[in-house]
N, C-alpha and C positions, 0 to 999 in steps of 0.2 A: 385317487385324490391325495394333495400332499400333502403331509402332516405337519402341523404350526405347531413353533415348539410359544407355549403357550405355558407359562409358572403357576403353580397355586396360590392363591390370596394365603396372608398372612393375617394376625391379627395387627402392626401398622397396616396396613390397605384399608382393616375396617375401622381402624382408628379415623384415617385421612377421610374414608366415605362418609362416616359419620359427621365430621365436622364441615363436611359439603354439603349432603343432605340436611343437617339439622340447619344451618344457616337460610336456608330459602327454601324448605316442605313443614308447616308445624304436622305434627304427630296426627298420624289420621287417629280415628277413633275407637272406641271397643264400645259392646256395647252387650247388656247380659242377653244372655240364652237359656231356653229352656230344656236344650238337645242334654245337659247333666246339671245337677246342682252345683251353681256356682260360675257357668260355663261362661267364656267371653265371645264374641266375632270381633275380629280383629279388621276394621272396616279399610280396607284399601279401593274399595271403590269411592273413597272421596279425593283420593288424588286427582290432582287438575287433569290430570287427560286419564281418568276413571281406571287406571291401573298402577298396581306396583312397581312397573317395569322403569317408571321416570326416576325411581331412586338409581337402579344401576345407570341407567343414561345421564342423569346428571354428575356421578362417578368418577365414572369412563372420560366424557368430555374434559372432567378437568384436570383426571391425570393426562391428556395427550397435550404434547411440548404446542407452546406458540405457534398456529401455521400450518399444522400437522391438518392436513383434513381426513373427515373419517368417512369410511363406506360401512354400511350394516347390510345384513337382512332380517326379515318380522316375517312374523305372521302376522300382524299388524300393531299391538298395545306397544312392542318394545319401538317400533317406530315412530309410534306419536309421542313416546317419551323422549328418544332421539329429536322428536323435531322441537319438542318444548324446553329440551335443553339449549338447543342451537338458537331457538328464540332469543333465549337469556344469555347466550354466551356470544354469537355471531358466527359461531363456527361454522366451516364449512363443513357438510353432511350430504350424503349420497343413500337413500333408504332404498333397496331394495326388498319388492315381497312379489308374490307369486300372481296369478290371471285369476285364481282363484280363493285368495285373501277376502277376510271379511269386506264388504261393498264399504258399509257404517267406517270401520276404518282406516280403511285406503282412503275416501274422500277427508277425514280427518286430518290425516299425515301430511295431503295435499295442499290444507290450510297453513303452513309452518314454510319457512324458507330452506326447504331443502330440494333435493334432488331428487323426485320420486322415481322408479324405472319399476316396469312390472315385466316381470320373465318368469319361464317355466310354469308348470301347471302344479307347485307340489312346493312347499318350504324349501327342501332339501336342494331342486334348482335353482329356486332365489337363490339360494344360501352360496351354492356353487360358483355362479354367474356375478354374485357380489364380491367376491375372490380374486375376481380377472382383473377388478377395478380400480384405477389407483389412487393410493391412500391408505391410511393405517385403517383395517379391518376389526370392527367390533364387534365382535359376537353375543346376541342376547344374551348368551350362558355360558360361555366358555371364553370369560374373558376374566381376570381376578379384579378390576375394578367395579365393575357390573357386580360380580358374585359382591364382593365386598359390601356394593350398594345397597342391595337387597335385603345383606344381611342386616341393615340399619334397623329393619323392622324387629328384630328382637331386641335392638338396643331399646327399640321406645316401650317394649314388654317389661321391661325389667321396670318400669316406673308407672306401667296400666296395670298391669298382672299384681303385683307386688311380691311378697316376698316366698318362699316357700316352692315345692318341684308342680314341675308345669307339662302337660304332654299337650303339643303345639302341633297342627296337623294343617298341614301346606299343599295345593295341586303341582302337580310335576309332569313338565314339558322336557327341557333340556337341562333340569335341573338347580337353574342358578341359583331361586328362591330358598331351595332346600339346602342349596350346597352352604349360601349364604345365612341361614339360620343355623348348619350344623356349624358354622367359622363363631358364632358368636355363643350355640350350646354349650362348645367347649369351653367356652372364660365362665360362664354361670354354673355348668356341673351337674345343674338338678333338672335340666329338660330332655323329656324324651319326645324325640321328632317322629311324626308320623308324615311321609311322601306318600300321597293320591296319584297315579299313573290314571290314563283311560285304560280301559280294557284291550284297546285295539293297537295300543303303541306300550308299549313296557319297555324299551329303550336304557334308561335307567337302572331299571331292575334286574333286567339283563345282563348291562355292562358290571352290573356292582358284584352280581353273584359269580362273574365271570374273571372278576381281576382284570379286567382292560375292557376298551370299546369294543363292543359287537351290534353288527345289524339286525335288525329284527322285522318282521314284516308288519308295517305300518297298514290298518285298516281305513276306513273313512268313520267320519265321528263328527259331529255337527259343533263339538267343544274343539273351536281352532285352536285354539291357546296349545293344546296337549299334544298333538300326534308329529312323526317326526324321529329321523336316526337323530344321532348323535354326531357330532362334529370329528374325525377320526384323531386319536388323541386326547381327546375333551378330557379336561381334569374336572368336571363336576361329580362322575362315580368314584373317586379317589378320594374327594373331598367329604364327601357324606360318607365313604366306607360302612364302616358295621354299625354308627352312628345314629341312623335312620333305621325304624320298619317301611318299607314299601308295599304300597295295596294297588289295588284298579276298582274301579269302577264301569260301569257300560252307560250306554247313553241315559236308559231307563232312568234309571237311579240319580245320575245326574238332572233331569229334567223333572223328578220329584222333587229332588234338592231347589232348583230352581222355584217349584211352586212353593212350597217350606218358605224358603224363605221370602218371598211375595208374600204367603198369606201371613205370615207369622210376624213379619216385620217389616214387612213395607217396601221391602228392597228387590231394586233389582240387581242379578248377576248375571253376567253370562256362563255358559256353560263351565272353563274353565274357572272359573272363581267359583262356584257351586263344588266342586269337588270334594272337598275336605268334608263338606257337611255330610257331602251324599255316602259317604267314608263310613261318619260317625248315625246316620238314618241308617247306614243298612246293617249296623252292628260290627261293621268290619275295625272298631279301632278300640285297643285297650288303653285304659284311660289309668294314669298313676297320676295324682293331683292336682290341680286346677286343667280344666280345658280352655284352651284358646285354640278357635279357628279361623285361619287364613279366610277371606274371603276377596278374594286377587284380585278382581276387576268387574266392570260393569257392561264393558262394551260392546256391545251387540246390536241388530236389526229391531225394528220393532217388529216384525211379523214372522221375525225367529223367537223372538220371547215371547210374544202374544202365545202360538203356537205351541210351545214347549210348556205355558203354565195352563193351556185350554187343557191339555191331555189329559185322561183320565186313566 
């Protein structure tokens, strides 16, 4: 595969994303917890299409010149943010995701005036197959506007969290979210990032301990959001460098994290938005001054969540 020369976000990109995102998303919510004294959940499941990923897709679209139409691939959330952005802007968008992408949000994405195409059985040949196609290519995570995007959510911490050091603990797919909170750790100073991998994809953790991308053997995992190489080249391990601790988690523990948080507050997550918590339940995160945790998204099946919170 070819490698896309592909820039790292700056702090202008997160300046520009901020004032795109804050213009038309207010600030989703926090909300306390009882996982440490003090602790927040940083609620991104109330984003209009119930994930984080519509900050980097609103971004993206409006760094790309008049005209420009774009191709993605998802695993589904960065898609339905891609389509909710193109709602608002009219852009033309082409989403690509895989035969076997969440049901819940493929039919979702379908609802938006975009180009749906379903190929390959696996992210990684979406991802491929969305490449051949023509138009500027955006990457959920390996792109510095999206990254940029993402990172908006620390911007809205600095005024929910308040003031004083923070360890802020995010799920990690291809990284953007993290790359995107480490672009904005560095202006604040006092945050220490904690990255959630699944257990069966480390991808990230890999390529960071490695100094460049490498493949890694992706498992199956019922948290779509997470599993998956990396894009060859991807500047999101360069971006978090030594910046971040990186953990895993296994399905278990995430589908605990799921009941937690149903019974404890009412919420639903899908698997990958559960991660961070399932992080901080299973003891796996040191905590240096106020906790805030990511909780990514909400979008999933009913009779995947029913399931994941019956278990005992």
């Amino acid at each position: 595969m070819s490698v896309r020369d592909v820039r790292p976000p700056d702090r202008d990109d997160l300046d520009r994303a901020w004032r795109t995102v804050s213009a038309v998303l207010p600030p989703t919510p926090v909300t306390p917890t009882a996982l440490t004294p003090d602790a927040l959940l940083k609620l991104e499941t109330f984003q209009p299409m119930g994930a984080f990923k519509v900050r980097g897709a609103l971004a993206a679209l409006a760094a790309l010149p008049d005209g420009v139409p774009a191709v993605t691939a998802s695993a589904g959330n960065h898609g339905l943010g891609m389509g909710y952005a193109a709602a608002r802007s009219g852009a033309d968008v082409t989403v690509v995701v895989s035969t076997r992408a969440s049901r819940a949000k493929v039919e979702k994405i379908g609802a938006f005036p975009v180009r749906l195409v379903q190929h390959g059985t696996t992210y990684d040949e979406a991802e491929a197959y969305a490449k051949t196609l023509p138009g500027h290519y955006v990457s959920p995570y390996n792109d510095p506007a999206v990254i940029a995007g993402q990172g908006t959510v620390g911007r809205e911490l600095d005024e929910q969290a308040g003031d004083g050091p923070l360890t802020v603990v995010a799920p990690v797919g291809g990284g953007g979210l993290l790359a995107g909170l480490a672009l904005w750790a560095r202006e604040r100073g006092d945050v220490r990032l904690v990255g959630v991998e699944s257990a069966v994809s480390r991808g990230v953790s890999a390529s960071v301990a490695a100094g460049r991308v490498v493949a890694v053997e992706v498992g199956d995992t019922f948290a779509d959001g997470l599993p998956g190489n990396l894009e060859p080249g991807c500047v999101t391990p360069s971006v978090i460098g030594r910046d971040a601790v990186l953990t895993a988690v296994d399905d278990d523990r995430i589908r605990a994290a799921m009941r937690w948080l149903f019974r404890e507050h009412g919420l639903v997550a899908e698997g990958a938005g559960a991660a961070g918590v399932a992080a901080v339940l299973a003891g796996a995160v040191e905590v240096t001054g106020r906790l805030v945790v990511v909780v990514s998204g909400r979008n999933i099946t009913v009779p995947t969540f029913t399931a994941a919170i019956a278990a005992d």
